[in-house]
C-alpha positions as CSV (number, residue, x, y, z in Angstrom):
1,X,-65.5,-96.4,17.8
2,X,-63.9,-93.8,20.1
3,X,-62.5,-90.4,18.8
4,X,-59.6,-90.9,21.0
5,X,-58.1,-93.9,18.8
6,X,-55.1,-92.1,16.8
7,X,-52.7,-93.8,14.7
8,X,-49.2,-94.0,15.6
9,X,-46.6,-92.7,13.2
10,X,-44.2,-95.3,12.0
11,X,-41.2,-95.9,13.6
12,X,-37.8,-96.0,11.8
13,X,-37.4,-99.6,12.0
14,X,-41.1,-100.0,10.9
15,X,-40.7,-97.8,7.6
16,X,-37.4,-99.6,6.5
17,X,-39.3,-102.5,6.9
18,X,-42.0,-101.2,4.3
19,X,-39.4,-100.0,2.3
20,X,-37.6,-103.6,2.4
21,X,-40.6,-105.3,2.0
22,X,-41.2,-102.6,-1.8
23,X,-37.9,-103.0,-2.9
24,X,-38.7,-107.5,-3.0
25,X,-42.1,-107.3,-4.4
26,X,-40.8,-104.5,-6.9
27,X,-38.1,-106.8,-8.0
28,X,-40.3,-109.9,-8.3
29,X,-42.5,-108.1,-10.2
30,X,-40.5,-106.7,-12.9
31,X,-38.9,-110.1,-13.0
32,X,-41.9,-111.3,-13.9
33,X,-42.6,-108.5,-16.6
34,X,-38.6,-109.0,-18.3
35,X,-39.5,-113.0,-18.5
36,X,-43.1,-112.1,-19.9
37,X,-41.4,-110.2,-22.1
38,X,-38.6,-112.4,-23.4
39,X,-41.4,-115.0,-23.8
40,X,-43.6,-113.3,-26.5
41,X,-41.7,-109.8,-27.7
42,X,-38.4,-111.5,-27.9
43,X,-39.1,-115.1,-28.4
44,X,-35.7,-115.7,-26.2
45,X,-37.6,-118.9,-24.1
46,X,-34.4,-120.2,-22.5
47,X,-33.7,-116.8,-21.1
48,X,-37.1,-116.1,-20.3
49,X,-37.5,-119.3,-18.1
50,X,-34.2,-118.5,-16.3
51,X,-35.4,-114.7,-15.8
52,X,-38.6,-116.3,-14.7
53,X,-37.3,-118.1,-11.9
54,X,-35.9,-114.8,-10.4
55,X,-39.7,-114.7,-9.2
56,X,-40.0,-116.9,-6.5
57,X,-36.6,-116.9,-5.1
58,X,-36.8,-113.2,-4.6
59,X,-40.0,-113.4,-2.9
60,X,-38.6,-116.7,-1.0
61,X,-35.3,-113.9,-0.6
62,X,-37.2,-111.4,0.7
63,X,-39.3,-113.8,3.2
64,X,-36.3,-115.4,4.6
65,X,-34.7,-112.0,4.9
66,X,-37.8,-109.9,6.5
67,X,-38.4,-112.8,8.9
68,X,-38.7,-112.2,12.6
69,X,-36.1,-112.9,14.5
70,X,-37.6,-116.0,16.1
71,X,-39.4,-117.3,13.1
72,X,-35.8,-118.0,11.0
């Protein structure tokens, strides 16, 4: 390892990208959380299946959406 190696800051593009890529998992996440939730605290199960499949079609959402430009 060389001293020399510095990281590059980010560019724009790069940290809306980051952001972008927050803002999916944070949704899928307190998706899953709200459908836990509804499960066992509020014993809603209908609503907490339907909430539940918020998961994966965010993340699918948010994979679809970040793709490169040649990988859609």
């Amino acid at each position: 390892m060389s001293s020399s190696t510095t990281e590059r800051p980010l560019t724009r593009r790069q940290r809306r990208r980051v952001v972008a890529k927050l803002l999916f998992i944070a949704a899928g996440t307190v998706s899953f959380l709200l459908s836990v939730s509804l499960w066992f605290l509020a014993d809603d199960r209908e609503t907490a299946l339907y909430v539940g499949l918020w998961v994966p079609s965010l993340f699918a959402l948010g994979a679809l959406v970040l793709a490169p430009e040649g990988e859609r």
